[in-house]
PQR file of N, CA, C, O and H, with PARSE charges and radii, in Angstrom:
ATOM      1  N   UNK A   1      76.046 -26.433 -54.029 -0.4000 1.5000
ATOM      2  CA  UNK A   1      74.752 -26.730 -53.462 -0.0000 2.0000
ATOM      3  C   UNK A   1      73.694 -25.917 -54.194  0.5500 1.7000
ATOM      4  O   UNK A   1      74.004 -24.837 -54.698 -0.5500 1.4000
ATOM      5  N   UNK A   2      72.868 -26.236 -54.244 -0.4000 1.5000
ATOM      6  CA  UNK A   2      71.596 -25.823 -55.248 -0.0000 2.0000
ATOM      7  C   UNK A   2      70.101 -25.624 -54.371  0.5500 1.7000
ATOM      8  O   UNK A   2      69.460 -26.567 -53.907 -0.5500 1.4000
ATOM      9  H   UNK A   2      72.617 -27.113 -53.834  0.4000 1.0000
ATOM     10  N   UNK A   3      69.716 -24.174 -54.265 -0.4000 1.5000
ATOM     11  CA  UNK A   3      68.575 -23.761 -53.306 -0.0000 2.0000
ATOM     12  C   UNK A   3      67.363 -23.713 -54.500  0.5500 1.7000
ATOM     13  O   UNK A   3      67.326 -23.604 -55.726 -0.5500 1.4000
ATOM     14  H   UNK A   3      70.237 -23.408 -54.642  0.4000 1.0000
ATOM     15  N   UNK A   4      66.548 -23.837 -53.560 -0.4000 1.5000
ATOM     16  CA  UNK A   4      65.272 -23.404 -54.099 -0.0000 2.0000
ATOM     17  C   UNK A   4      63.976 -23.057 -53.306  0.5500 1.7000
ATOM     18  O   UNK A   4      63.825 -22.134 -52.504 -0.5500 1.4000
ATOM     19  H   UNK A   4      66.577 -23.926 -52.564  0.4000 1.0000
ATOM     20  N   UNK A   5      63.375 -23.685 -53.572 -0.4000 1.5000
ATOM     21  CA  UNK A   5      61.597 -23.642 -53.548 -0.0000 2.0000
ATOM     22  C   UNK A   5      60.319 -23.852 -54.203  0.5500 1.7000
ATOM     23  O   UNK A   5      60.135 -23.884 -55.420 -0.5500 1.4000
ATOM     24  H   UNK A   5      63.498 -24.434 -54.223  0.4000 1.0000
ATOM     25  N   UNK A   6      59.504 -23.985 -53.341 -0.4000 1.5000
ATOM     26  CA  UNK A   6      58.402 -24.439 -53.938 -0.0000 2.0000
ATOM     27  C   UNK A   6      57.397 -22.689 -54.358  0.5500 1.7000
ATOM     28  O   UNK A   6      57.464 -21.615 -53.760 -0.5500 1.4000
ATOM     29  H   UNK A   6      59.654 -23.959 -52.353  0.4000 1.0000
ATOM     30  N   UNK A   7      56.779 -22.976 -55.267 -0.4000 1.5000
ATOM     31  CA  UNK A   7      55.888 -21.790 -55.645 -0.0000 2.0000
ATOM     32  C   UNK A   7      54.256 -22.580 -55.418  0.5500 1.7000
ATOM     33  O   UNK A   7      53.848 -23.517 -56.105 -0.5500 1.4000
ATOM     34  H   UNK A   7      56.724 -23.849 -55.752  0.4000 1.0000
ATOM     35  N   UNK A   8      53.509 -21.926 -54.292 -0.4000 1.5000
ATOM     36  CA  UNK A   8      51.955 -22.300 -54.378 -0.0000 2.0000
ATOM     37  C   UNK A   8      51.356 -21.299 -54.639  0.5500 1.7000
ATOM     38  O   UNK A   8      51.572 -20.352 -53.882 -0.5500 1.4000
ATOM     39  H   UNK A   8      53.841 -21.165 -53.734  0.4000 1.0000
ATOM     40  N   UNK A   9      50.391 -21.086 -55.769 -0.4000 1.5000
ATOM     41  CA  UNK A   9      49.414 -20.197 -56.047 -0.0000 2.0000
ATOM     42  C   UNK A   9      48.011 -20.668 -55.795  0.5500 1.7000
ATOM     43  O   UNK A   9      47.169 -19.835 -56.130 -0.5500 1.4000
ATOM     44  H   UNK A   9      50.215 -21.855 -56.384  0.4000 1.0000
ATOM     45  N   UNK A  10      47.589 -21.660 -55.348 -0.4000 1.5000
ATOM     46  CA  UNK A  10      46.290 -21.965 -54.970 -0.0000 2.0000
ATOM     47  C   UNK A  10      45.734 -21.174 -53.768  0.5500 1.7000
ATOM     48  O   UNK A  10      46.110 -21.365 -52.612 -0.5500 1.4000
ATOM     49  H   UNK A  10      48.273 -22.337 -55.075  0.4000 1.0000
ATOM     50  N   UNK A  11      44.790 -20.254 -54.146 -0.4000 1.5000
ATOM     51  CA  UNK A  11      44.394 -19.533 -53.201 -0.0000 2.0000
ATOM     52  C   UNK A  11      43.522 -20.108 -52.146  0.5500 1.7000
ATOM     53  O   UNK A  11      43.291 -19.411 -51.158 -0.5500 1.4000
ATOM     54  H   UNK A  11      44.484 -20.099 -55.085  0.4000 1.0000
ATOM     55  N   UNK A  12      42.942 -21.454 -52.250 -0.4000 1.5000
ATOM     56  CA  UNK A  12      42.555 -21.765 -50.941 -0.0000 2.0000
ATOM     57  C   UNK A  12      43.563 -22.352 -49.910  0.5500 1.7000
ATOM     58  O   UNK A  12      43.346 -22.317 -48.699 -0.5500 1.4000
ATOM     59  H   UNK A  12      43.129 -22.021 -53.053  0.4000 1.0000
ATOM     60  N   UNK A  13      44.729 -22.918 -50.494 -0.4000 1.5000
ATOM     61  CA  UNK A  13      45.397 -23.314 -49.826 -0.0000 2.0000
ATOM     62  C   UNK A  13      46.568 -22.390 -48.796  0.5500 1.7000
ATOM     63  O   UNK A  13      47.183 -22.645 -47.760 -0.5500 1.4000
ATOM     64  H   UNK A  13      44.905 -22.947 -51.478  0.4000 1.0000
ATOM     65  N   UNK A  14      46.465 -21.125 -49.789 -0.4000 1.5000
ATOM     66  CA  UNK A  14      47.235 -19.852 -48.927 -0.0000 2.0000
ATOM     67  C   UNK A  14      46.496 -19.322 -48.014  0.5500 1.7000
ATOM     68  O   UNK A  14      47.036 -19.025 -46.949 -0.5500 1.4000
ATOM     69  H   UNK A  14      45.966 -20.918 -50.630  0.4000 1.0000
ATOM     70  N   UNK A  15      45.255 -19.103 -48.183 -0.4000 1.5000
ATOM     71  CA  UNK A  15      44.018 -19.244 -47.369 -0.0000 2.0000
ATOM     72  C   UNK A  15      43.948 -19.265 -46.163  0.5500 1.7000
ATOM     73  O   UNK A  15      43.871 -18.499 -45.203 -0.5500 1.4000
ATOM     74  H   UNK A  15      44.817 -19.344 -49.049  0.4000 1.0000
ATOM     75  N   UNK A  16      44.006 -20.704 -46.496 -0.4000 1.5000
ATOM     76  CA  UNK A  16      43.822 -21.971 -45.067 -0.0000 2.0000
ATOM     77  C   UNK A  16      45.517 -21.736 -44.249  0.5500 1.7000
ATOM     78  O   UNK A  16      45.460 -21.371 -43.075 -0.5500 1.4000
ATOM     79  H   UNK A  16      44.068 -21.326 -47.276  0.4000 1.0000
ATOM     80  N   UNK A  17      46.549 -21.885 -44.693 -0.4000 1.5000
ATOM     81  CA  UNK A  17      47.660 -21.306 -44.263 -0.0000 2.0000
ATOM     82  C   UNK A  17      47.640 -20.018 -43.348  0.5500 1.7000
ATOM     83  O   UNK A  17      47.909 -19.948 -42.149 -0.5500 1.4000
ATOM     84  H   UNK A  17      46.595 -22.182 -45.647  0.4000 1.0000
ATOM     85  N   UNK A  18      47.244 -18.988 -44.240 -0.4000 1.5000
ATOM     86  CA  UNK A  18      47.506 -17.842 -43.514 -0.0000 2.0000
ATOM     87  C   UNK A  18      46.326 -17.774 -41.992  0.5500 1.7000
ATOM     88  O   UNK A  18      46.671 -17.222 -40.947 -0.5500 1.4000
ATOM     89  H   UNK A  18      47.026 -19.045 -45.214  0.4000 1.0000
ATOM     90  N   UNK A  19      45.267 -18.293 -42.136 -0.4000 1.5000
ATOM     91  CA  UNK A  19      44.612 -18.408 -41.431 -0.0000 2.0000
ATOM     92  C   UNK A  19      44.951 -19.679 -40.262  0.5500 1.7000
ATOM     93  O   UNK A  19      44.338 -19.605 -39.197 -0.5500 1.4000
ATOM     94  H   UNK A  19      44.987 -18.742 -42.985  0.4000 1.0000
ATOM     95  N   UNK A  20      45.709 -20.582 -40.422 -0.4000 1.5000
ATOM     96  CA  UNK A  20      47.013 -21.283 -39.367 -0.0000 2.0000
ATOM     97  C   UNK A  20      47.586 -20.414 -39.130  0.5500 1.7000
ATOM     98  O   UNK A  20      47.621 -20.604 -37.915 -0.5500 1.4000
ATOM     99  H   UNK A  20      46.207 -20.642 -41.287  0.4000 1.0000
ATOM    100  N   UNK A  21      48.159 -19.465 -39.277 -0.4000 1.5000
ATOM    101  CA  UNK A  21      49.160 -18.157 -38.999 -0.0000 2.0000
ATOM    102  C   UNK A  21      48.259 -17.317 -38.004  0.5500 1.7000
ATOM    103  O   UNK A  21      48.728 -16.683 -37.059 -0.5500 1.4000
ATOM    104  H   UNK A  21      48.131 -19.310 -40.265  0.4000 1.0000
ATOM    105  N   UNK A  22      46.927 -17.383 -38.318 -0.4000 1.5000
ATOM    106  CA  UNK A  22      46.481 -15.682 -37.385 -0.0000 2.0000
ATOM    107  C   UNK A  22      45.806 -16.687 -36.129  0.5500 1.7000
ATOM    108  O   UNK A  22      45.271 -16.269 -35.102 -0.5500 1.4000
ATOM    109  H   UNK A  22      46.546 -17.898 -39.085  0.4000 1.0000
ATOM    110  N   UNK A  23      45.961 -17.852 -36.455 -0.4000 1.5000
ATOM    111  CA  UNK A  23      45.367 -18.517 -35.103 -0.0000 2.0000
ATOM    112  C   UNK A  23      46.726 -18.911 -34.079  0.5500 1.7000
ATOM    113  O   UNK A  23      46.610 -18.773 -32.861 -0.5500 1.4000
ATOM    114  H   UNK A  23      46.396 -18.191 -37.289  0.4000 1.0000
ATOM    115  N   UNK A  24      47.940 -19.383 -34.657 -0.4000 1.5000
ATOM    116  CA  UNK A  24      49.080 -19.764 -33.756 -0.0000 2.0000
ATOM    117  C   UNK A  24      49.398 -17.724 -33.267  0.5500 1.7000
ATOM    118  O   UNK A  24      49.731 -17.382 -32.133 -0.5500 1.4000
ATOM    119  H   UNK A  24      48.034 -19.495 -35.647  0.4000 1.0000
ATOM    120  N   UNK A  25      49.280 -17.183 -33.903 -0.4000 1.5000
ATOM    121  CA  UNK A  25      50.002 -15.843 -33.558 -0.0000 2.0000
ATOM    122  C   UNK A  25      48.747 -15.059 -32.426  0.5500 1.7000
ATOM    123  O   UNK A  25      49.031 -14.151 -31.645 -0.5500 1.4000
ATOM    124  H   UNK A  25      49.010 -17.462 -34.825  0.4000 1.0000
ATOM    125  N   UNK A  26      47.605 -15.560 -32.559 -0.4000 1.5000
ATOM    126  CA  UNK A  26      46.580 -15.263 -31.644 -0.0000 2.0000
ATOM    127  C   UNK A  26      46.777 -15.814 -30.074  0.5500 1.7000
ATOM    128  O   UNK A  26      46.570 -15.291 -28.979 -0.5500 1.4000
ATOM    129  H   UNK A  26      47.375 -16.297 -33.194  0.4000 1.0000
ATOM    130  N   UNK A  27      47.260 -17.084 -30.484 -0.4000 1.5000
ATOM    131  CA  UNK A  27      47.393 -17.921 -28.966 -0.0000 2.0000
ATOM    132  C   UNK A  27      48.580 -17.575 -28.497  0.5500 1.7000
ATOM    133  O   UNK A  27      48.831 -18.156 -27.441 -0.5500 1.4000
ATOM    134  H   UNK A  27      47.428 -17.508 -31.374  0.4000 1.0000
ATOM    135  N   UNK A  28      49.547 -16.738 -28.927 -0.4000 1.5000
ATOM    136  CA  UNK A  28      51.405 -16.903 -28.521 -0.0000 2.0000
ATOM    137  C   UNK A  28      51.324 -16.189 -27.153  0.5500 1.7000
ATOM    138  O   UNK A  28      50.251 -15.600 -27.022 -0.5500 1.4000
ATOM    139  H   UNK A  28      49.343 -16.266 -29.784  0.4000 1.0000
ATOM    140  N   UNK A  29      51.778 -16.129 -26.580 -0.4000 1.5000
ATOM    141  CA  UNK A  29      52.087 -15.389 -25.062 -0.0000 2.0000
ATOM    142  C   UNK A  29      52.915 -14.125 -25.935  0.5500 1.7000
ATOM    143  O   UNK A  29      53.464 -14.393 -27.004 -0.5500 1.4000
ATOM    144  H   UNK A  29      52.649 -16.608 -26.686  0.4000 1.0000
ATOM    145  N   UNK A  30      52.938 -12.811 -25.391 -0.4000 1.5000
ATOM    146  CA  UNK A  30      53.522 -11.477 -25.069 -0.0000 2.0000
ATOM    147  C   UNK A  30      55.231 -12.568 -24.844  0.5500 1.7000
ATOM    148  O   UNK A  30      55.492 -13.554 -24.156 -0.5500 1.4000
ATOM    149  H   UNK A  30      52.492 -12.593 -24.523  0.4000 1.0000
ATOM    150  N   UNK A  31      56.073 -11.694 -25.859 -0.4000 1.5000
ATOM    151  CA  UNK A  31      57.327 -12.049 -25.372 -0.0000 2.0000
ATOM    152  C   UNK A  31      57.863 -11.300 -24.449  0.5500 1.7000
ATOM    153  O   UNK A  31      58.975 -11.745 -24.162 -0.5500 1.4000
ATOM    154  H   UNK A  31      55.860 -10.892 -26.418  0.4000 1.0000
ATOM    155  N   UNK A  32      57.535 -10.186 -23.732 -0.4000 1.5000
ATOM    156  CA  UNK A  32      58.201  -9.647 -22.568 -0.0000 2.0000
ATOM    157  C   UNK A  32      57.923 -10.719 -21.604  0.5500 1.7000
ATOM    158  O   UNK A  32      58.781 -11.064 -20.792 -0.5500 1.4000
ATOM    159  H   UNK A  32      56.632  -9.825 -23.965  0.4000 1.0000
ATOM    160  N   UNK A  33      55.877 -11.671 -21.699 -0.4000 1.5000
ATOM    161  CA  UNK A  33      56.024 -12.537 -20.299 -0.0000 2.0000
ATOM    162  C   UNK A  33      56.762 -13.352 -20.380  0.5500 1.7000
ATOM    163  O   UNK A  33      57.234 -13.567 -19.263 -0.5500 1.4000
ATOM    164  H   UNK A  33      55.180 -11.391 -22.359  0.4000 1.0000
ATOM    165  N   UNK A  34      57.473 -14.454 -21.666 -0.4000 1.5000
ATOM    166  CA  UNK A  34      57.915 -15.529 -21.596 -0.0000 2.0000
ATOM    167  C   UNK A  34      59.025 -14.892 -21.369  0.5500 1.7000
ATOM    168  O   UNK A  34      59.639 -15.449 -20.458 -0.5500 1.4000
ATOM    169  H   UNK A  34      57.090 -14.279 -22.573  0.4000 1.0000
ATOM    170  N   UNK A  35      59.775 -13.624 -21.941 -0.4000 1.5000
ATOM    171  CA  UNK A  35      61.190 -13.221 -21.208 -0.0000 2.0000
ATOM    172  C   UNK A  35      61.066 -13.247 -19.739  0.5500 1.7000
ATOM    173  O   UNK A  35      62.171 -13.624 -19.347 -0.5500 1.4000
ATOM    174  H   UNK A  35      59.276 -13.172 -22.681  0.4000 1.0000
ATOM    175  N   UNK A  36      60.258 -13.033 -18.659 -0.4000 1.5000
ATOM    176  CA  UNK A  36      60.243 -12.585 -17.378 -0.0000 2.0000
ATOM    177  C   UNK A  36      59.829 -14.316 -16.762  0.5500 1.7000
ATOM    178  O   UNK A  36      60.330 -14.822 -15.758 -0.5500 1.4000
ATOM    179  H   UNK A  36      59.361 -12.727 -18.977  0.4000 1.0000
ATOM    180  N   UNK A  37      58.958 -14.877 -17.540 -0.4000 1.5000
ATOM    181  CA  UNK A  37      58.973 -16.557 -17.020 -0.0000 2.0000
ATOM    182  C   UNK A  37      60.198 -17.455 -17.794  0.5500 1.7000
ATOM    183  O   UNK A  37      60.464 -18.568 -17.342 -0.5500 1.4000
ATOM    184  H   UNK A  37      58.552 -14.466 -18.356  0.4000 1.0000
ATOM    185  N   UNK A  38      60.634 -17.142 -18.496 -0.4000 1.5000
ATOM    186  CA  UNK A  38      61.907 -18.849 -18.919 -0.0000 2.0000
ATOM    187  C   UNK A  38      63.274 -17.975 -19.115  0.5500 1.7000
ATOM    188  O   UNK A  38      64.135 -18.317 -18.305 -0.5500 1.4000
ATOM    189  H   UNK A  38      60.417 -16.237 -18.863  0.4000 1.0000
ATOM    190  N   UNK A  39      63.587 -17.162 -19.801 -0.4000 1.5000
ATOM    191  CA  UNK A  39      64.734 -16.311 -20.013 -0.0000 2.0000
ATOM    192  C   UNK A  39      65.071 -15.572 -18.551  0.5500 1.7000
ATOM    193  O   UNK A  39      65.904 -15.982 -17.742 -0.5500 1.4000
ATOM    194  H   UNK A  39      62.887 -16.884 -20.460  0.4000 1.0000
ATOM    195  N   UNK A  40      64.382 -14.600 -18.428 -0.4000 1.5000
ATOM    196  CA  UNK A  40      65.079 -13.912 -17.247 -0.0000 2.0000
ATOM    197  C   UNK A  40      65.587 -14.685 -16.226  0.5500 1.7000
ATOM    198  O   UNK A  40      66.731 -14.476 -15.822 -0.5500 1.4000
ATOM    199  H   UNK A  40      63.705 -14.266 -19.085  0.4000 1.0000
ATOM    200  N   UNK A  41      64.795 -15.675 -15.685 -0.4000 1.5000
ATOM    201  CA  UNK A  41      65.510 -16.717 -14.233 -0.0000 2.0000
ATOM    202  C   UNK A  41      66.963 -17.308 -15.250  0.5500 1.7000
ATOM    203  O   UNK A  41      68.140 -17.001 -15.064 -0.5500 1.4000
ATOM    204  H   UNK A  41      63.866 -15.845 -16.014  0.4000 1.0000
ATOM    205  N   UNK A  42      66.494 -18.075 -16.150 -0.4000 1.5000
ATOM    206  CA  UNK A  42      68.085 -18.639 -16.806 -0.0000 2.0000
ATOM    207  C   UNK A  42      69.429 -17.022 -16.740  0.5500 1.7000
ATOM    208  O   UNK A  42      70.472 -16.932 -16.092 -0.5500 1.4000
ATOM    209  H   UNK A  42      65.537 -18.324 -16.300  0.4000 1.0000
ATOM    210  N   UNK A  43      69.119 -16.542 -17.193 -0.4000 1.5000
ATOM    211  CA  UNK A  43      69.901 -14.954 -17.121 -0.0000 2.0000
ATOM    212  C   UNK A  43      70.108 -14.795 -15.847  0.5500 1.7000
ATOM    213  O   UNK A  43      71.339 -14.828 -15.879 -0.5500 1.4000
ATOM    214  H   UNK A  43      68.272 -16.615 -17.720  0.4000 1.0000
ATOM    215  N   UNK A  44      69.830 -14.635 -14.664 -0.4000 1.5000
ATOM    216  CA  UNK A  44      69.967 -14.631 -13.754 -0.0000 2.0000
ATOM    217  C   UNK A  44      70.542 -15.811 -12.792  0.5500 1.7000
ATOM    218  O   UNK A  44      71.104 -15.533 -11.732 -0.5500 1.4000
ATOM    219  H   UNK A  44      68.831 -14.608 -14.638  0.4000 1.0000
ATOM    220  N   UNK A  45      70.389 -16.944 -13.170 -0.4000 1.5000
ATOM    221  CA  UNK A  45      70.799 -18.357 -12.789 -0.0000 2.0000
ATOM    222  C   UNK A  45      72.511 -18.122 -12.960  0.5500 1.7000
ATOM    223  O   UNK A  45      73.257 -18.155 -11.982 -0.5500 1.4000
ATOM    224  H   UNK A  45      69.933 -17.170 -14.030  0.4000 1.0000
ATOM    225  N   UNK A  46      73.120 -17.820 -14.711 -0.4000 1.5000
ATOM    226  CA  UNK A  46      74.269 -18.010 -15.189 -0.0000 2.0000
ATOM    227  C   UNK A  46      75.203 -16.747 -14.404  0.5500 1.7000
ATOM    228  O   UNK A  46      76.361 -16.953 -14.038 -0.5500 1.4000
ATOM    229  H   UNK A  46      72.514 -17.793 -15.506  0.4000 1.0000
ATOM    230  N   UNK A  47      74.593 -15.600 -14.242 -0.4000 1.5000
ATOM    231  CA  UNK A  47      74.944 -14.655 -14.257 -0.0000 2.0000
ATOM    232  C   UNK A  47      75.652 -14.521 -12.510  0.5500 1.7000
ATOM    233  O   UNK A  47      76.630 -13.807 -12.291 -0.5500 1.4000
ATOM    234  H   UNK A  47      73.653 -15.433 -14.539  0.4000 1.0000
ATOM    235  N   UNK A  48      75.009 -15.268 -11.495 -0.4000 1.5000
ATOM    236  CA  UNK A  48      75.223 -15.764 -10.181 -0.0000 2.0000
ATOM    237  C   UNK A  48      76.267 -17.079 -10.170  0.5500 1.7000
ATOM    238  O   UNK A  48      77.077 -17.297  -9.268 -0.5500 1.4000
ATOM    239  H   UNK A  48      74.214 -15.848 -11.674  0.4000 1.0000
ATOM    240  N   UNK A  49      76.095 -17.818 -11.235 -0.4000 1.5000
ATOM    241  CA  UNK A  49      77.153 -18.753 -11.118 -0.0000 2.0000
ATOM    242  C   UNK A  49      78.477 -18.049 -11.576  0.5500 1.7000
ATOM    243  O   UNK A  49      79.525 -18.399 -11.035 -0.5500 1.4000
ATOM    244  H   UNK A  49      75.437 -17.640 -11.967  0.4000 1.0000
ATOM    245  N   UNK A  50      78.490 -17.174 -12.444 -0.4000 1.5000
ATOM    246  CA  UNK A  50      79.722 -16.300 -12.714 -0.0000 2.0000
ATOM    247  C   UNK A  50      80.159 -15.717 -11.674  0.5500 1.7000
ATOM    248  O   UNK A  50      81.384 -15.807 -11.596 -0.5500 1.4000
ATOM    249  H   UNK A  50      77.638 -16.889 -12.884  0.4000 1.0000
ATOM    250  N   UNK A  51      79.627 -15.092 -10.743 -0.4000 1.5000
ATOM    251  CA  UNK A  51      80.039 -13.985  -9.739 -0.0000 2.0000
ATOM    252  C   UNK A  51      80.418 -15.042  -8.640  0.5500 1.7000
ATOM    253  O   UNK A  51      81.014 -14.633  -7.643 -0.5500 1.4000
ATOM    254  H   UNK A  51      78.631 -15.019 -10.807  0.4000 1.0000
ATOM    255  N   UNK A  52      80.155 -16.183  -8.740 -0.4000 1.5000
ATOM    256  CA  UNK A  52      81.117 -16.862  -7.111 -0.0000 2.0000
ATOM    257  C   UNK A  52      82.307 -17.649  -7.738  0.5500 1.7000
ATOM    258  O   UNK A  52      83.125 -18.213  -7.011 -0.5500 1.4000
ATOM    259  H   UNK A  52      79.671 -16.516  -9.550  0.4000 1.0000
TER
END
């Protein structure tokens, strides 16, 4: 099998990229809340079906 990649050096286009990056990473929720809203209940769900 044969890897690779692409190489972009156009600096407006890394630009505009990185600046998609500081806007999705601006909006993300704190991962401790999404651990305490979607993870912790599942963790706790499995963890009760084990014990009966």
């Amino acid at each position: 099998m044969i890897g690779g990649a692409y190489r972009y050096d156009d600096a407006q286009l890394i630009n505009a990229c990185r600046a998609d990056f500081d806007e999705l990473y601006e909006a993300a929720e704190d991962f401790s809340a999404f651990h305490d809203r979607v993870t912790g209940p599942l963790l706790r769900s499995r963890c009760a079906e084990a014990s009966t």
